[in-house]
C-alpha positions as CSV (number, residue, x, y, z in Angstrom):
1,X,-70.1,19.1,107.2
2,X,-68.5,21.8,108.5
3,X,-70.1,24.3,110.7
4,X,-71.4,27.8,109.4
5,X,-70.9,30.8,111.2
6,X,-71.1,31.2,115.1
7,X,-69.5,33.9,116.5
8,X,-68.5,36.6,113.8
9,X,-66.3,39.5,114.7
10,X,-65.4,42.2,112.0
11,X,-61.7,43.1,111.7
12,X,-59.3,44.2,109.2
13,X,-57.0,41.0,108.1
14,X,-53.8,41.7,106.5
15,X,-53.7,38.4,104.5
16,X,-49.9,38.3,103.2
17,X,-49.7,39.7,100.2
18,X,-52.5,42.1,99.9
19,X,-54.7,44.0,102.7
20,X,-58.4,43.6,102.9
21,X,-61.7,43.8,105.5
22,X,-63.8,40.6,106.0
23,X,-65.2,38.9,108.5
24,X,-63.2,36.6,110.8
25,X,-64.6,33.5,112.5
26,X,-62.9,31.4,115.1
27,X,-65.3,28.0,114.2
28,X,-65.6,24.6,116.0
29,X,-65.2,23.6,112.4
30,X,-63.9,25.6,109.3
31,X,-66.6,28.2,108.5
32,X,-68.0,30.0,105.4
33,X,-67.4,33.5,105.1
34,X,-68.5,36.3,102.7
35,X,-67.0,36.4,99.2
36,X,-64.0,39.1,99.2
37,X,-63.2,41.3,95.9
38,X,-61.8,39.2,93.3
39,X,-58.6,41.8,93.8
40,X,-58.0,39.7,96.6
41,X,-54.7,37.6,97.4
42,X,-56.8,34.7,98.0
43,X,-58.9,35.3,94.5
44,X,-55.2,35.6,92.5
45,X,-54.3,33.6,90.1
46,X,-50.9,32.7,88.5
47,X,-49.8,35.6,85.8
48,X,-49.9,34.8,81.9
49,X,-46.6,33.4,81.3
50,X,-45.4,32.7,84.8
51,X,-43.5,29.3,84.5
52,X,-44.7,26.4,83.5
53,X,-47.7,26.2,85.6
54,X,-48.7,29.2,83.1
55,X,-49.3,26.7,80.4
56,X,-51.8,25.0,78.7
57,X,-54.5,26.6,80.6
58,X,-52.9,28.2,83.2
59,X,-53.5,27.8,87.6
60,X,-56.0,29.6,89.0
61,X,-56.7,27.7,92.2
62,X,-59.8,28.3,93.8
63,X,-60.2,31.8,92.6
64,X,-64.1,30.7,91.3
65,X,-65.1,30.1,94.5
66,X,-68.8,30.6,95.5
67,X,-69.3,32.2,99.0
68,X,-70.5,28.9,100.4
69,X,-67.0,27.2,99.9
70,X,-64.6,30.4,101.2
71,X,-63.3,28.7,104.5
72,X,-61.2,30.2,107.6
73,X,-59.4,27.4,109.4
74,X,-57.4,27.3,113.1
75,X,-56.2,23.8,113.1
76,X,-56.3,20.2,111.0
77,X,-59.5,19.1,111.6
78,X,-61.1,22.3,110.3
79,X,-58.5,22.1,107.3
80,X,-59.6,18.5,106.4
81,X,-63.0,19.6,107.2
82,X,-63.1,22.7,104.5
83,X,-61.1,20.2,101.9
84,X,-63.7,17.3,102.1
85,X,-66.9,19.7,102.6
86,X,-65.8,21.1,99.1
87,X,-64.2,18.6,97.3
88,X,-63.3,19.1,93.7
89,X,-65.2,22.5,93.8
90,X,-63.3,25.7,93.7
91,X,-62.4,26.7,97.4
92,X,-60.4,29.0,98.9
93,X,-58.8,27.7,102.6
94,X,-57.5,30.7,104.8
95,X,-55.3,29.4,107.6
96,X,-55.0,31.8,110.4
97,X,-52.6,31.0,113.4
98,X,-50.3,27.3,113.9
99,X,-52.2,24.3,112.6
100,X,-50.4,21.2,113.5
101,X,-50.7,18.1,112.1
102,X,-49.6,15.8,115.0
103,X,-52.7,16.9,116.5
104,X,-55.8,15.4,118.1
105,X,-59.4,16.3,117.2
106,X,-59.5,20.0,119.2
107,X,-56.2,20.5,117.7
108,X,-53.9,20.0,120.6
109,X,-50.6,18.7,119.7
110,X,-49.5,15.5,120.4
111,X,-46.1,14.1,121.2
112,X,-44.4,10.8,119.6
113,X,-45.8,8.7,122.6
114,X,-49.2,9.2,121.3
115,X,-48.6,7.0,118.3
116,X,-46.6,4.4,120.0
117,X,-47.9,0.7,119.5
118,X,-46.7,-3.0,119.2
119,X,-44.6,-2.1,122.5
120,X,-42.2,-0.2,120.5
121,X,-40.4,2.6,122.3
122,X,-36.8,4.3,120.9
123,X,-35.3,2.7,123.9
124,X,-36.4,-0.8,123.1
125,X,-35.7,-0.1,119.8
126,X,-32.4,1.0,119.9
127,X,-31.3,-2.3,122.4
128,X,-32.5,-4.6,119.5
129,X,-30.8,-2.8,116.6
130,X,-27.5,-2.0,118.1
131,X,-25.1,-2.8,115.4
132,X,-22.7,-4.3,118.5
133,X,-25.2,-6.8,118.4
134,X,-27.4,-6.8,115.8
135,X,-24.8,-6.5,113.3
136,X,-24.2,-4.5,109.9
137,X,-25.5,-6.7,107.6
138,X,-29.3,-6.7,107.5
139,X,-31.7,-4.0,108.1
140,X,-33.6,-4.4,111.2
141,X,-36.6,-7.0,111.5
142,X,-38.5,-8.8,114.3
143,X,-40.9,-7.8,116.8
144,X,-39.4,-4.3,117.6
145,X,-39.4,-3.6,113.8
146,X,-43.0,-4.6,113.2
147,X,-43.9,-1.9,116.2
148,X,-41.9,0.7,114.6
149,X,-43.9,0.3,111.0
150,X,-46.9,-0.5,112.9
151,X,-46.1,3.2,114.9
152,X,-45.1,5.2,111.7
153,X,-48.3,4.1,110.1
154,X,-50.5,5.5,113.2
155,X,-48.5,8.6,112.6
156,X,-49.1,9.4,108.9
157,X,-52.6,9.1,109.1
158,X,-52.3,12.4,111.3
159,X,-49.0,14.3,109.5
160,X,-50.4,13.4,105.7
161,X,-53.1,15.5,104.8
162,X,-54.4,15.3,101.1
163,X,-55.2,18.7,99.2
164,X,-57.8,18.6,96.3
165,X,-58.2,20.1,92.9
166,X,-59.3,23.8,92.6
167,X,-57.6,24.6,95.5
168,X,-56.1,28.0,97.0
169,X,-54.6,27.6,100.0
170,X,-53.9,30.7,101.8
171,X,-51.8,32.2,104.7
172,X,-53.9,34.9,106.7
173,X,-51.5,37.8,107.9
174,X,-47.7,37.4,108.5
175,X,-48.0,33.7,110.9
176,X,-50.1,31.6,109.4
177,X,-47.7,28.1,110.2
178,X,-48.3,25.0,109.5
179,X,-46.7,22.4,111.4
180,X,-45.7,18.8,111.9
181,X,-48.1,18.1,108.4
182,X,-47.1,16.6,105.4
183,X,-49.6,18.8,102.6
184,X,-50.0,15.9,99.5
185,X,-50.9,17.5,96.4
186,X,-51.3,14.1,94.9
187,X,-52.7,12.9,91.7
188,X,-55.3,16.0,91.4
189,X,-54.8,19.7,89.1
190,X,-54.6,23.2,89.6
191,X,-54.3,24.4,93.5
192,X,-52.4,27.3,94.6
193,X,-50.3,27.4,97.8
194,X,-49.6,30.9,99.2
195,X,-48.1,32.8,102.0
196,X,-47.5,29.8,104.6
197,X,-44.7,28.8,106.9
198,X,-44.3,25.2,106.8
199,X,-42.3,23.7,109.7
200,X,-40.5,20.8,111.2
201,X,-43.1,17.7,109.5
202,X,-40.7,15.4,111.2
203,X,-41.2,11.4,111.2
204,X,-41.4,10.0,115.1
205,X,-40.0,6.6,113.9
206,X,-37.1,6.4,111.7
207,X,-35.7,3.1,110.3
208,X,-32.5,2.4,111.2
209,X,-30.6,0.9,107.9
210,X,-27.2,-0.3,108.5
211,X,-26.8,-0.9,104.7
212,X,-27.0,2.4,104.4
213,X,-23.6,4.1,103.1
214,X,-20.5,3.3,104.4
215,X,-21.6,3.6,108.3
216,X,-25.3,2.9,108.0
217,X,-28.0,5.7,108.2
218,X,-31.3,6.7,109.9
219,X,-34.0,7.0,107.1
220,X,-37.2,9.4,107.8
221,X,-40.6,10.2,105.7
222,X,-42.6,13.3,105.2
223,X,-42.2,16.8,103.4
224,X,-43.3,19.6,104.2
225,X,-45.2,19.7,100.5
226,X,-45.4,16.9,98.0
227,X,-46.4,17.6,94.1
228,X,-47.9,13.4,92.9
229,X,-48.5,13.3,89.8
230,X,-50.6,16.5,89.9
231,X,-50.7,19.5,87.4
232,X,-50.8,23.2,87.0
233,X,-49.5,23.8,90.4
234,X,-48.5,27.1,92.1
235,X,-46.4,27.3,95.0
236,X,-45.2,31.1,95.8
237,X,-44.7,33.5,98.7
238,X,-44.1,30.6,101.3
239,X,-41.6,29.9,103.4
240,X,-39.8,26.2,104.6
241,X,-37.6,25.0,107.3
242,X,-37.3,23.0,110.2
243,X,-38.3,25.0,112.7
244,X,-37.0,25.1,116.1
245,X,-35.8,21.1,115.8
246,X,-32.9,21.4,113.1
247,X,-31.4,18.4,112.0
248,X,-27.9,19.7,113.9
249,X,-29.7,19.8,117.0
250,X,-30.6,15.9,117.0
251,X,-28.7,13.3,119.2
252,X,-26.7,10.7,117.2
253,X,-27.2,6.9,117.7
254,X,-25.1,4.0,116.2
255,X,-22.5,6.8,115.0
256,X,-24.9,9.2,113.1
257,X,-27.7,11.7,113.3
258,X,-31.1,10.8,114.2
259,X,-32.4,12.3,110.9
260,X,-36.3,13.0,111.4
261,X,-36.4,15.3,108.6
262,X,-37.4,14.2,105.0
263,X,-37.7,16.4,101.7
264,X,-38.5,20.1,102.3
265,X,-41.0,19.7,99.3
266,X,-40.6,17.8,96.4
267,X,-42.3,17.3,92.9
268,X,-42.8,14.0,92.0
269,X,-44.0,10.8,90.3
270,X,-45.6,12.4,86.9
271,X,-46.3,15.7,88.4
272,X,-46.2,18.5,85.6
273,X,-46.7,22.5,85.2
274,X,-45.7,23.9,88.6
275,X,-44.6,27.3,89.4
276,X,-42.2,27.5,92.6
277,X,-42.1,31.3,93.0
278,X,-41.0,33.8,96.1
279,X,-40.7,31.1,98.4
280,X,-37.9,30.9,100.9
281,X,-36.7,27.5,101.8
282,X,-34.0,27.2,104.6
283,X,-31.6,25.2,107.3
284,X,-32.0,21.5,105.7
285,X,-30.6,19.0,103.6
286,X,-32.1,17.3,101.4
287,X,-34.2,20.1,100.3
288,X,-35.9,19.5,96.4
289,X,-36.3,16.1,94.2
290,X,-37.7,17.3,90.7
291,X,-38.1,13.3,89.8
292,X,-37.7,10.6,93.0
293,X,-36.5,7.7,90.9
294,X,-34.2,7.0,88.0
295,X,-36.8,3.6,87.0
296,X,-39.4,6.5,87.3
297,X,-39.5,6.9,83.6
298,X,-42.4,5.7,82.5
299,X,-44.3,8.3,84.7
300,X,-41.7,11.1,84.4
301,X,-40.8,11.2,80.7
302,X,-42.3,14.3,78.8
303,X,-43.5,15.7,82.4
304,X,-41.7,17.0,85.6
305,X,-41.7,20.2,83.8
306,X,-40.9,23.3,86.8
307,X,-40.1,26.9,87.0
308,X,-38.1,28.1,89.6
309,X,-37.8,32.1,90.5
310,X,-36.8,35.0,93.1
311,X,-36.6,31.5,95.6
312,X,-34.2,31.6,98.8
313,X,-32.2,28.6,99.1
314,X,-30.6,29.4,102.8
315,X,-28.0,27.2,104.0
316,X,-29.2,24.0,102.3
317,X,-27.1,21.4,101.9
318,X,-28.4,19.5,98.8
319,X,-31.0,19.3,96.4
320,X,-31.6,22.7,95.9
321,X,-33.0,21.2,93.6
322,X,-32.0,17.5,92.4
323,X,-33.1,17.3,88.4
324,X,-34.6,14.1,87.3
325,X,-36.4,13.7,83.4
326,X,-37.5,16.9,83.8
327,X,-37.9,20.3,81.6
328,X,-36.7,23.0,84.6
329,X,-36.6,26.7,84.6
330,X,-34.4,27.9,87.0
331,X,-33.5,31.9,87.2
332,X,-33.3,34.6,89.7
333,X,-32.9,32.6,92.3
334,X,-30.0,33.4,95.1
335,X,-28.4,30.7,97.1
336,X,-26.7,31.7,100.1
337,X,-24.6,29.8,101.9
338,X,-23.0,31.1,105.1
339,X,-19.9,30.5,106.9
340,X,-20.4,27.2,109.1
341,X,-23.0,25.5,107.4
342,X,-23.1,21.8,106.1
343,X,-23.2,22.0,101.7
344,X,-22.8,19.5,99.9
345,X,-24.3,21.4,96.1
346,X,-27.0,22.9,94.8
347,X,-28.2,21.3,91.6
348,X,-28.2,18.1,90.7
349,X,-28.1,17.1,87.1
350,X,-29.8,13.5,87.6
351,X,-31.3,10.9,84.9
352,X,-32.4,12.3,81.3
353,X,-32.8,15.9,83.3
354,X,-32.9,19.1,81.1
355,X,-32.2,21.7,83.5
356,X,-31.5,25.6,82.1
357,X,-30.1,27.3,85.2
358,X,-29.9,31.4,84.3
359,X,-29.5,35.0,85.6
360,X,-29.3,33.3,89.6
361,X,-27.3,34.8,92.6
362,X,-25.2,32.5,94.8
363,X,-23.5,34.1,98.0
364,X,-20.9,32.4,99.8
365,X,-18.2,32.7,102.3
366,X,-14.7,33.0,101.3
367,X,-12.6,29.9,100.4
368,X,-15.4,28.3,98.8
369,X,-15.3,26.1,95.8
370,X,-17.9,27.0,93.5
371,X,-17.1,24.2,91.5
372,X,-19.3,22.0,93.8
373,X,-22.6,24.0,93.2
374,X,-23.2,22.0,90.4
375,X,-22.8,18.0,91.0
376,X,-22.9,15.2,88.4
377,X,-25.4,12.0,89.0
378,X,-25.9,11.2,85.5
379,X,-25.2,11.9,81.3
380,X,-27.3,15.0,81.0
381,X,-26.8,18.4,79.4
382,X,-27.6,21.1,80.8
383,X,-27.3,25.2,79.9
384,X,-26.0,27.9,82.5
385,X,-25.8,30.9,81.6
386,X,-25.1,34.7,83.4
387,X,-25.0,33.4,86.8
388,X,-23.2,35.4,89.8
389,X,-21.2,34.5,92.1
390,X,-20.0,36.7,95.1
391,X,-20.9,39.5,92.4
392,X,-18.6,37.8,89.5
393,X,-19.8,36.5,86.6
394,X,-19.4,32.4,86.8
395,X,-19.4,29.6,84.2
396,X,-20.6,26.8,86.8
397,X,-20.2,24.3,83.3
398,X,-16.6,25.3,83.3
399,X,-16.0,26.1,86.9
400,X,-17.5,22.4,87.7
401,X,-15.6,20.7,85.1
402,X,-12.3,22.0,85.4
403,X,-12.8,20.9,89.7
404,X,-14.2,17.7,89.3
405,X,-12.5,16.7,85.9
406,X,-14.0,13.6,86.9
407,X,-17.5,13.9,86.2
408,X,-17.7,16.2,83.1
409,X,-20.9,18.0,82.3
410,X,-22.2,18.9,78.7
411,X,-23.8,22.4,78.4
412,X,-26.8,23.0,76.3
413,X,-30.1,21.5,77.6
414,X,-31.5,21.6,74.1
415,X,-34.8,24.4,74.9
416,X,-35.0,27.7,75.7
417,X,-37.5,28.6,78.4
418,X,-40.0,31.1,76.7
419,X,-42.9,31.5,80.0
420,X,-41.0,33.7,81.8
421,X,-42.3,37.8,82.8
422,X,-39.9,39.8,83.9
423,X,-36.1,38.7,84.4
424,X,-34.1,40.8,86.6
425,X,-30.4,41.4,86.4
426,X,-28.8,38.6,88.8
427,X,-26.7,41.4,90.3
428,X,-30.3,42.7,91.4
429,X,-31.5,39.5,92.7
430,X,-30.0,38.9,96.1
431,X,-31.7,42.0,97.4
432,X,-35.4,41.9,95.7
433,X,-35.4,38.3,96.8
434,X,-34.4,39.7,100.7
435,X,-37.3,41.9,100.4
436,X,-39.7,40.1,98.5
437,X,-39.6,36.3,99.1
438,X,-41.2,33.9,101.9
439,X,-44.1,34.1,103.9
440,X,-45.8,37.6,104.8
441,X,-43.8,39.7,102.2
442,X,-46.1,41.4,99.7
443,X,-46.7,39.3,96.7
């Protein structure tokens, strides 16, 4: 159980998006503290007809919370702590400061080493899958493979830590980071995530695949946040990235990058009603999956329904956000891509998707070909309508399928988004996005 109160110090907390006085504990395990006003950011729940995550009964987290399950935490034992002290009960869960997730039980990080086993080290690992000797024709197996599973599995009992239902899970101030964790909304219903930097949750064991593509690839786990088969989910005012180890930075071996990076956060495996809004998302590639699988129909069909809005898409490379089965709103969003980055596109229409993509802002330097923003994986209409480019009025349908004549799209999605409040003029949106979205901006 976690602990109650110790050592209680009063101080005003600005908590994100709204300012308040409580009292702050520093706990050897997440503490209890007294119940703030319900005009609260951590007592908020998701408007009347904001996104899907509005339907059917709305998200509102764990705005019900009773006074005995209002938690402060400083690191991932206290965060596991406050989640399994309160299970399925409304809770709220205020991070203050870095938690990490490759952490040991006083919340120290740890390095790769710590998870090491079997006698694996990259060194080692790297000898016996050397594609001068190992070849190009089989993925690696054997001892030093068996200690690199064996190692990854030590790992994501640390990085993957599993949120419950009636959750609100909330930054304190303008820091509040998490790092190195993979947060798994998985297979439970209405939890609210709010005004959080997530950072660098980066896989210490990559497989190396020579199959891969043309030259082979290194193939990583972990997001930053995973939606499993979970509903009436709302994700706003946070912020995603890499952190200070960027994919760019990392060494290559066998010819290409030692890619320890996953998803940014992904939506997934039956998931349905989520709200992504205010959120900025930044410096990666393979950034959103709405829908992991194309044989994922049988969990995906008639779910996988997602509102995007006022999101940063920063210098992203892909997925921003891949479609799959999947009803999605996608408006007033801006995608900015700046001169010298790695893009690839930005939506991908994918398997028996339905995406309506309207009234968003795209920024990009000169020279480039806005015919990529959209890219074609499979049949599947979609409608996009009253988007901006550079200022200028686009028809991405058009634009896309007079460039890639190739892979023609069909427009019309076949439904018109109706949970929607307020949609501002695209023209508007790169600067109330600037001002508004991400971490520690009012919300």
């Amino acid at each position: 159980m976690p602990a109650r109160t110790n050592h209680v110090r009063a101080a005003a907390v600005v908590l994100g998006c709204a300012s308040l006085a409580l009292a702050v504990t520093v706990p050897a395990q997440a503490a209890h503290h007294p119940k703030p006003s319900h005009k609260s950011a951590d007592r908020a729940v998701l408007p009347a007809g904001d996104g899907w995550a509005s339907a059917d009964g709305s998200t509102t987290g764990g705005s019900a919370a009773t006074p005995d399950h209002v938690y402060t935490v400083t690191n991932r034992a206290e965060l596991i702590a406050a989640f399994e002290d309160a299970g399925d009960a409304p809770k709220i869960v205020r991070v203050v400061g870095t938690v990490h997730g490759n952490a040991d039980a006083e919340g120290r990080p740890l390095d790769c080493s710590a998870y090491e086993t079997g006698g694996y080290t990259l060194e080692k690992y790297l000898e016996a899958y050397d594609p001068a000797t190992w070849g190009t024709e089989e993925v690696p197996s054997g001892p030093l493979e068996d200690a690199r599973a064996a190692s990854a599995v030590a790992q994501s009992k640390a990085v993957n830590v599993k949120v419950p239902s009636n959750t609100t899970l909330i930054g304190v101030g303008d820091d509040a980071t998490v790092i190195g964790a993979s947060l798994q909304i998985r297979g439970v219903s209405n939890v609210i995530v709010r005004n959080l930097s997530f950072e660098d949750t980066y896989d210490c064991f990559p497989q190396w695949d020579p199959t891969d593509g043309a030259t082979g690839a290194w193939n990583s786990e972990y997001d930053n946040l995973v939606v499993y088969g979970s509903t009436h989910v709302w994700v706003d005012h946070n912020t995603f990235s890499d952190g200070d180890r960027p994919d760019s930075a990392q060494p290559k071996y066998f010819g290409e990058i030692y890619q320890q990076h996953d998803g940014l956060f992904d939506i997934v495996r039956g998931a349905d009603l989520v709200t992504v809004s205010w959120n900025v998302l930044k410096n990666h590639d393979k950034t959103m999956l709405i829908g992991n699988s194309d044989s994922a129909g049988a969990d995906d069909r008639g779910k996988l329904r997602v509102t995007l809005h006022h999101n940063l898409f920063q210098d992203v490379k892909e997925r921003a956000p891949r479609v799959r089965f999947g009803q999605v709103d996608s408006y007033n969003n801006h995608f900015v891509v700046t001169p010298g980055s790695a893009y690839g596109y930005t939506y991908g229409i994918g398997i028996e998707s339905r995406l309506v993509a309207e009234h968003n802002a795209f920024t990009v330097p000169k020279g480039f070909d806005a015919a990529t923003i959209l890219k074609k994986w499979k049949e599947a209409p979609l409608t996009a309508a009253d988007n901006y480019v550079n200022g200028r009025k686009t028809d991405l349908i058009a634009v896309h399928n007079a460039g890639v004549p190739a892979e023609q799209l069909a427009s019309g999605a076949g439904w018109t988004p109706t949970l929607r409040t307020k949609v501002d003029r695209p023209q508007a949106v790169p600067a109330l996005v600037r001002n508004g979205a991400g971490a520690g901006n009012h919300c």
